[in-house]
C-alpha positions in Angstrom: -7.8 -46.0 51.8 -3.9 -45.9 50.8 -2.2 -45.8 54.9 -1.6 -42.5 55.7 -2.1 -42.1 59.1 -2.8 -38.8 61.0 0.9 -37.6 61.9 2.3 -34.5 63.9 5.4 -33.7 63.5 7.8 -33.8 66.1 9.4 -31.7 66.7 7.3 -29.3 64.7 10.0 -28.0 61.6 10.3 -24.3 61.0 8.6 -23.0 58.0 9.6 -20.4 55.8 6.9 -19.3 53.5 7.5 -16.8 50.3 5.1 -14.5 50.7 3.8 -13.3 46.9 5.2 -10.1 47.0 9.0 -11.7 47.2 8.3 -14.4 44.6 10.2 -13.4 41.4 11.0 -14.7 38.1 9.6 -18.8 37.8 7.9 -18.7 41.4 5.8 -15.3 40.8 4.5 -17.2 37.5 4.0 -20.5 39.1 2.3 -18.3 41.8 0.0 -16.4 39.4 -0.9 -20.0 38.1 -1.9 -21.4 41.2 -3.7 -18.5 42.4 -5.7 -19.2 38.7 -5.8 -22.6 38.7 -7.7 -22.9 42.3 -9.3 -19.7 41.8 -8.6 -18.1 44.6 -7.7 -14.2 46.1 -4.1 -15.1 47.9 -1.4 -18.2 48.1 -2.4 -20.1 50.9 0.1 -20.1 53.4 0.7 -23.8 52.5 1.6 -23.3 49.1 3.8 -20.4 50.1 5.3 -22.5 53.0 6.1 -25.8 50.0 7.6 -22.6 47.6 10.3 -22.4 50.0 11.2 -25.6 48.1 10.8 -24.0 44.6 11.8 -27.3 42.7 9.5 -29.4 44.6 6.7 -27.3 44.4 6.8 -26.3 40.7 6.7 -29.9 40.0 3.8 -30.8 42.3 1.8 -27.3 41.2 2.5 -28.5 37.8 1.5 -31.9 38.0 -2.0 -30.7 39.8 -2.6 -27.5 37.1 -4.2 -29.9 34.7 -6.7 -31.4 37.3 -7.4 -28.2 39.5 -10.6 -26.5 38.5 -12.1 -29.5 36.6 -15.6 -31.3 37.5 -13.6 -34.6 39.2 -11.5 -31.7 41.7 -14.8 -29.2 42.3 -16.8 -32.2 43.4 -14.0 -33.7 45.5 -13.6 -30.2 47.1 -17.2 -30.2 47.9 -17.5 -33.9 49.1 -14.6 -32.9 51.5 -16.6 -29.5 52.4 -19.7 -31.4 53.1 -17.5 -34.1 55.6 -16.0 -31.6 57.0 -19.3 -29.4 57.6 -21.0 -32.8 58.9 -18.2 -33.5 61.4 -18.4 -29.6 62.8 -22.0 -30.3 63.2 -22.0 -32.6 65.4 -20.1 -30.5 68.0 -23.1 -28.9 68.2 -22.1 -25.4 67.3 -23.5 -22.8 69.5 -25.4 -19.6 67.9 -23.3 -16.4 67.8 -26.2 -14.4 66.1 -27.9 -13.3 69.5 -24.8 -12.1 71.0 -23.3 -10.2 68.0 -26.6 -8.4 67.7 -26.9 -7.6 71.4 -23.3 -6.2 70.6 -24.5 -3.8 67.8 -24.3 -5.7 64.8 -25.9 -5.3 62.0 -26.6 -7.9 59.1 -24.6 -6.6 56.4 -21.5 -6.6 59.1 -23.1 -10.3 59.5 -22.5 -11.0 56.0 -19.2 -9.4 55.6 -18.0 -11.7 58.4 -20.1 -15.0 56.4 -18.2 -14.1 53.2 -15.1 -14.2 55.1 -15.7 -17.4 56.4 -16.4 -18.8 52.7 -13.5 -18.1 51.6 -11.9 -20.5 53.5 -14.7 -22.8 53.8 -13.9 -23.2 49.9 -10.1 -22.5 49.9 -9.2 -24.7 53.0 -10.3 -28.3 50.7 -8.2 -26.9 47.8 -4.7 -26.9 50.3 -5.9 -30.0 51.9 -5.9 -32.3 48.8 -2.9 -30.5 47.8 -1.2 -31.4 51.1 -2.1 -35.2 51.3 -1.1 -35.5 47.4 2.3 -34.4 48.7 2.6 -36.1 51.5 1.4 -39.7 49.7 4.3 -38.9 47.0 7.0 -38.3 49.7 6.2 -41.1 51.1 6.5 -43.7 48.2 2.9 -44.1 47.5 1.0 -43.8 44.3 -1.0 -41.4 42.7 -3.4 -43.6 40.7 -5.5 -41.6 39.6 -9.2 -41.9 39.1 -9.7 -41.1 34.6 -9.3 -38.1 32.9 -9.2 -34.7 34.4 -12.1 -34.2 31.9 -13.2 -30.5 30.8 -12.9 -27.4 33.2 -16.0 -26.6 35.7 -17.8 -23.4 35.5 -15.8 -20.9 37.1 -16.5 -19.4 40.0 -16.0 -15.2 41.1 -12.8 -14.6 42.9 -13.4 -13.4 45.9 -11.8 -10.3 47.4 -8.5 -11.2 49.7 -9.6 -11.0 53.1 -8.2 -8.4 55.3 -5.6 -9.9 57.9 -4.8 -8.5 61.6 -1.1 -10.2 61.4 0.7 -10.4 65.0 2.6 -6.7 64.7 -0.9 -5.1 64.4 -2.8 -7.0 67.2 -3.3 -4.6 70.3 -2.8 -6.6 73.8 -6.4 -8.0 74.0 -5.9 -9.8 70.2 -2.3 -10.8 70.7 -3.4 -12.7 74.0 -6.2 -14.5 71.5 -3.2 -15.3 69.3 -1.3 -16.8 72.1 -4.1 -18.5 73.1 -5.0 -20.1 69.4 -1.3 -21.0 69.3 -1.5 -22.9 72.3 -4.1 -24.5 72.4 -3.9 -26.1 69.0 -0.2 -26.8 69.6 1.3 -24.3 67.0 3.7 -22.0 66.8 2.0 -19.5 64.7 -1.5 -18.3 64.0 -3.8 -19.6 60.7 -4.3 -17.3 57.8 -8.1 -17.8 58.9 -8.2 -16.8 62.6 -6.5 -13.6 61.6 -8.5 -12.5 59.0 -11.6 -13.5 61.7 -9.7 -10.7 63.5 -10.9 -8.2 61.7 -13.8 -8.2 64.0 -12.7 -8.5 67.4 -16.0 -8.3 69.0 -16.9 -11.2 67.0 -13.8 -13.6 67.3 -13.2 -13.8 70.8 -16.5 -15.1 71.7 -16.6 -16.8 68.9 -13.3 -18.5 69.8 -14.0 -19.1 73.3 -17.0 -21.1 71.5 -14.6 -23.0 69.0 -11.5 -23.6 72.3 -14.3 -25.1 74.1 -14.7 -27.8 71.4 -11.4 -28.3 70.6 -10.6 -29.8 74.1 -13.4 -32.3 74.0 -12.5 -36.1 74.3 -13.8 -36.4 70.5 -12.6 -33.7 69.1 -9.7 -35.6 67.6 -12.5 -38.5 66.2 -14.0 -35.8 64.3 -10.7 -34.7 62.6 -9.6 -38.1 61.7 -12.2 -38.2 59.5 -12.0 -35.2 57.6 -8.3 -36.0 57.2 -9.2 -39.8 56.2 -11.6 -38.5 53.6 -8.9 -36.2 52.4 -6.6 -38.9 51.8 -9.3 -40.9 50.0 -10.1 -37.4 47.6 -6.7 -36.7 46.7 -5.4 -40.5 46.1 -8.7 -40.6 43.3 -8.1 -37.4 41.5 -6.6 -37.7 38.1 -3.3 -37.9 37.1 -2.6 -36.5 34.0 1.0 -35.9 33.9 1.3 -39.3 35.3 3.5 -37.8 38.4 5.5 -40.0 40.5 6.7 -40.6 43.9 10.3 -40.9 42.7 9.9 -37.9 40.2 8.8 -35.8 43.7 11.2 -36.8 45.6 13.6 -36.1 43.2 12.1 -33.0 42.8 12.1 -32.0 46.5 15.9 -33.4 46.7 17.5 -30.6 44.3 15.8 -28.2 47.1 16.5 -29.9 50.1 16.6 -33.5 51.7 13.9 -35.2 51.1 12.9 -35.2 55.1 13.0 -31.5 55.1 11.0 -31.1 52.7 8.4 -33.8 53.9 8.5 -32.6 57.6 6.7 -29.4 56.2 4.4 -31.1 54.3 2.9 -33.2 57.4 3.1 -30.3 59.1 0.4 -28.8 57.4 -1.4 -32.4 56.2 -1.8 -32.7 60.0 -3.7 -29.3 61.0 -5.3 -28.7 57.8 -8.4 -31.0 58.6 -8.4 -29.3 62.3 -8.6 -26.0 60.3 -11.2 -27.2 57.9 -13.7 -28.7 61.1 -12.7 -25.3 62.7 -14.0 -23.2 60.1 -16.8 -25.0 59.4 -17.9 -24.7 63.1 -17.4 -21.1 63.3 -19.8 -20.7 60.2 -22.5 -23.2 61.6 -22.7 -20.7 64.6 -23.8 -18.2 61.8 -26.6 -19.7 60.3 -29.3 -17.4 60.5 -32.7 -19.2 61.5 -35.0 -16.3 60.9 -34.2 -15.5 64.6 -32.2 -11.9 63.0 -35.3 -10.5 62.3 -37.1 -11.4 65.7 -34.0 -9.9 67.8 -33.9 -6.5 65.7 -37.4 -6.5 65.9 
C-alpha cells in the first residue's frame, strides 16, 4: 500500500467551495463534466471545495475523466462500498424500522429515506478515490496505474438531487443536531449527507443518537482506518491514462495557490471521507427490512 497514513489536519483549513450555481465559464463546463463523468445529481462538496483551486482541479478532473465511469473505477467503487458496508457491520447497527413505524411511517416514506441513503452510499466512494488520488499526487507519490481505462460500464440512472435542510433552515431542535454532528466528529460544518437525512427529522435524530453512540467507541477509529486504507489501495491501482503526475499537480495547484493550501483541503476531506462512508453505510444497515415491516403493520 503506497504510505499514506490517516491524517487530520491541524488546524483544520477553511474551505471555500463554488457552489454550481456560481461556477461560470471553464468551471461550470468542467462542473457539467464531472457531474457526467461520475454520474451523479450534484457536485459533491469535495469537488466544489478543490474548485476553489480552479487550476488544480481542472487538471486532476481531467486527468480522472477518462477513467471515471469505466469497468476498472465501477468495480473499485463497489470493492470500496462493500469494505466500507463490512466495517459498518460490525458496529452492529441497531434497527430503526420498529421505531419509525411506531412513529407513523409508512414504507414508501421508508423508501424515500433508502433512496436517499443510496445516493451517497454510491456517491461517497466516487469523492473518496478522488480525494486520496489527490492527496498521493500532492504529496510526491505516483499514480501508477493499473492498464487501460478499458471501455465505459453500463450506465446507471441519475438519481434525483436530494433535498437539503442547510443550517439557515434548521428550526432549534435540527440546529442543536447540527451542533451536535459538528462536534462530535470534530468539524466545523455539517456533511451534504446528514442534511439531506434532515429532511426527516423524526427519522435522523434517533437515527443519529444510534450512529453518535458508535462513533465514540474505542474501535470506531479501527474501523475507519480500513476503509480509508482500502481507499488508498483503490485509487493508487486505477488507470492512468493521461499519465498525470505529481509534479504536473503540484504545478497545477501552485498557479492557484501554494501548494500547502491547496493540499491542507485535500486531507481535509481524505481524512473524514471514510468516517462519512462507515457512517452512511451504518445508517442504511439500520434500514434493512427483515420482513419484520409487515409483522409491525400487521
Amino acid at each position: 500500500m503506497p504510505d499514506l497514513p490517516r491524517l487530520k489536519p491541524d488546524p483544520i483549513p477553511a474551505i471555500q467551495p463554488v457552489p454550481e450555481y456560481a461556477a461560470t465559464g471553464d468551471l461550470a463546463e468542467v462542473y457539467a463534466r464531472t457531474r457526467a463523468g461520475l454520474e451523479v445529481p450534484w457536485m459533491g462538496v469535495v469537488a466544489m471545495a478543490f474548485a476553489h483551486f480552479p487550476r488544480f482541479y481542472g487538471t486532476l478532473w481531467s486527468a480522472l475523466e477518462p477513467t471515471a465511469g469505466t469497468e476498472p473505477f465501477i468495480h473499485a467503487c463497489a470493492e470500496l462500498r462493500a469494505c466500507a458496508e463490512n466495517e459498518a457491520s460490525r458496529l452492529s447497527p441497531p434497527p430503526i424500522l420498529p421505531r419509525l413505524i411506531d412513529t407513523g411511517y409508512e414504507e414508501r416514506e421508508i423508501d424515500d429515506i433508502r433512496a436517499c441513503n443510496e445516493v451517497f452510499s454510491a456517491g461517497n466512494m466516487l469523492y473518496l478515490l478522488m480525494a486520496s488520488l489527490a492527496r498521493l499526487l500532492l504529496e510526491g507519490k505516483d499514480w501508477r496505474g493499473g492498464g487501460k481505462a478499458g471501455g465505459p460500464a453500463q450506465r446507471r440512472p441519475v438519481a434525483p438531487k436530494p433535498v437539503l435542510i442547510e443550517p439557515h433552515h434548521a428550526d432549534p431542535t435540527i440546529a442543536a443536531l447540527y451542533a451536535d454532528i459538528r462536534h462530535t466528529l470534530g468539524l466545523p460544518f455539517v456533511n451534504t449527507d446528514y442534511r439531506a437525512f434532515a429532511r426527516w427529522p423524526s427519522y435522523f435524530a434517533p437515527a443519529w443518537e444510534d450512529l453518535k453512540r458508535a462513533v465514540v467507541r474505542d474501535d470506531y477509529e479501527h474501523h475507519v482506518a480500513r476503509v480509508h486504507d482500502r481507499a488508498v489501495v483503490l485509487a493508487a491501482g486505477l488507470p492512468n491514462p493521461t499519465r498525470l503526475s505529481s509534479d504536473a499537480l503540484r504545478e497545477a495547484a501552485a498557479a492557484d495557490a501554494t501548494c500547502e493550501e491547496v493540499l491542507a483541503v485535500v486531507r481535509l476531506f481524505q481524512w473524514l471521507l471514510p468516517g462519512l462512508a462507515l457512517n452512511v453505510a451504518f445508517l442504511r444497515a439500520q434500514l434493512v427490512d427483515d420482513g419484520a415491516f409487515g409483522q409491525l403493520t400487521r
